[in-house]
Legacy VTK file of the C-alpha trace (Angstrom):
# vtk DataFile Version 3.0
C-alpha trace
ASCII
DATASET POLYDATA
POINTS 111 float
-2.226 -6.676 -6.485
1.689 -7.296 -7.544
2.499 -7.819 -10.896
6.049 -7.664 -12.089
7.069 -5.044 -14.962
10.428 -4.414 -16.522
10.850 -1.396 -14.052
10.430 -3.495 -10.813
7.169 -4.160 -9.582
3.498 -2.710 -9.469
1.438 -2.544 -6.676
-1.757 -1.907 -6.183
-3.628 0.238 -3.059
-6.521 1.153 -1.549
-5.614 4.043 0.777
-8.169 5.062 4.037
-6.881 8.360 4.467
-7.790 10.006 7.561
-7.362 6.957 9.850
-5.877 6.853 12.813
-2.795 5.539 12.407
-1.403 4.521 9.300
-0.686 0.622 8.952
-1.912 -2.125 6.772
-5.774 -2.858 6.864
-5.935 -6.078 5.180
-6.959 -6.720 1.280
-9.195 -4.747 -0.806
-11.464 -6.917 -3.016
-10.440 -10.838 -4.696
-8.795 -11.875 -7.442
-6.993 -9.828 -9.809
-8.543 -6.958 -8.826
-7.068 -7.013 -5.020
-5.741 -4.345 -3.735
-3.424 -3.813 -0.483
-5.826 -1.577 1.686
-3.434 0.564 4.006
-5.152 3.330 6.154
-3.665 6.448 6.296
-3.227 9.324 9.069
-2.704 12.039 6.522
-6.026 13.869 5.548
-6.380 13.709 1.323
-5.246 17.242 1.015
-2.562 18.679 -1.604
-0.735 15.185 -1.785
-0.513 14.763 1.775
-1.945 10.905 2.115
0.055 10.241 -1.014
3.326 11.526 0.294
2.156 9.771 3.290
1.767 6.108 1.876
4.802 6.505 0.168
6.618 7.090 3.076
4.905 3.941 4.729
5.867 1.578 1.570
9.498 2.618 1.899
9.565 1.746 5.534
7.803 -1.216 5.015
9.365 -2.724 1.976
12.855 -1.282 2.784
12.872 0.131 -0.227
14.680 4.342 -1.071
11.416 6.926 -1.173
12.570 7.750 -4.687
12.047 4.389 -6.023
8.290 4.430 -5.005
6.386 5.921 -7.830
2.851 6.489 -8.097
1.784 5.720 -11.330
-1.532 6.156 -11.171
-4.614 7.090 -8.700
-3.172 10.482 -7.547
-6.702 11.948 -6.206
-8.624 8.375 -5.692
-8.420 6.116 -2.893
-7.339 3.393 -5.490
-4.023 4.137 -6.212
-1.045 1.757 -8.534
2.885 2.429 -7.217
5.528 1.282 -9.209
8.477 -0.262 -6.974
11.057 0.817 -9.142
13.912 -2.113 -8.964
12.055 -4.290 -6.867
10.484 -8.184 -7.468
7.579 -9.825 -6.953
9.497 -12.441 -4.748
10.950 -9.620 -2.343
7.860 -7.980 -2.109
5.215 -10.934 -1.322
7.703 -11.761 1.242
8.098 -8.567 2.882
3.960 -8.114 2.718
3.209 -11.650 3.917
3.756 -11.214 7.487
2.452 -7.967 7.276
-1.491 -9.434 5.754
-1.416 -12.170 7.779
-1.147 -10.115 11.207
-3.097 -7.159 10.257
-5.687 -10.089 8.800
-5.672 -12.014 12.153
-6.204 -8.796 14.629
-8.983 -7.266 12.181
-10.235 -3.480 13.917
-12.720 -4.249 16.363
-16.606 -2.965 15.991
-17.164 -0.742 18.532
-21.017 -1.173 18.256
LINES 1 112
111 0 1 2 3 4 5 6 7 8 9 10 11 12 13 14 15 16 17 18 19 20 21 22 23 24 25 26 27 28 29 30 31 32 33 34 35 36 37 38 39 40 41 42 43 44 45 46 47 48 49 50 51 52 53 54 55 56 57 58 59 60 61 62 63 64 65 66 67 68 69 70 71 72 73 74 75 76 77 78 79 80 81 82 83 84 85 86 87 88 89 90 91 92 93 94 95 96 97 98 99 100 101 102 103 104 105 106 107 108 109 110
C-alpha cells in the first residue's frame, strides 16, 4: 500500500466514487496488494473523483495538492499516487489513526 521511491512515496487506492461522503473506508485486500479504500462523493466523470481524492490526500496527509500525483489508475477504481517529497514514516503515521477509526466504526448494514 506505501512503498517508498526516490520521489517520496507511493500509495496505493481503491476509490468508491459516488459515496456519500468522502472519507477513508478501511483497507482494500491483504498483503502487498492492499490498498487504502477511500470513498468518494464525486461521481467518476471527466476527472472529477480523481481531482476529488486528491484533494482529500492533501487534507489528510498535510501535504501541497501539487505534490499528489497520480501515477497510475486514471479511469479505474484502483488508482497509485505518488506523494512527491513525502516518507513512508510520515505517512503511516498520519494514516494510522485514520484506519484504525474508520476500521473500528465500519458502515452499518442497513438490512
Amino acid at each position: 500500500m506505501i512503498r517508498e521511491t526516490a520521489e517520496g512515496v507511493t500509495l496505493s487506492v481503491r476509490a468508491q466514487p459516488g459515496a456519500k461522503k468522502t472519507a477513508l473506508a478501511g483497507i482494500y485486500g491483504e498483503g502487498a496488494s492492499a490498498q487504502l479504500k477511500i470513498a468518494v462523493h464525486a461521481p467518476p466523470i471527466e476527472g472529477r473523483a480523481n481531482d476529488a481524492l486528491i484533494a482529500f490526500l492533501a487534507d489528510l496527509l498535510l501535504l501541497p495538492r501539487k505534490s499528489i500525483i497520480l501515477v497510475s489508475g486514471e479511469t479505474n477504481r484502483s488508482k497509485v499516487f505518488l506523494l512527491h517529497g513525502a516518507r513512508t514514516p510520515e505517512v503511516r503515521k498520519a494514516l494510522a489513526g485514520c484506519i484504525q477509526e474508520s476500521t473500528a466504526n465500519p458502515p452499518q448494514n442497513p438490512n
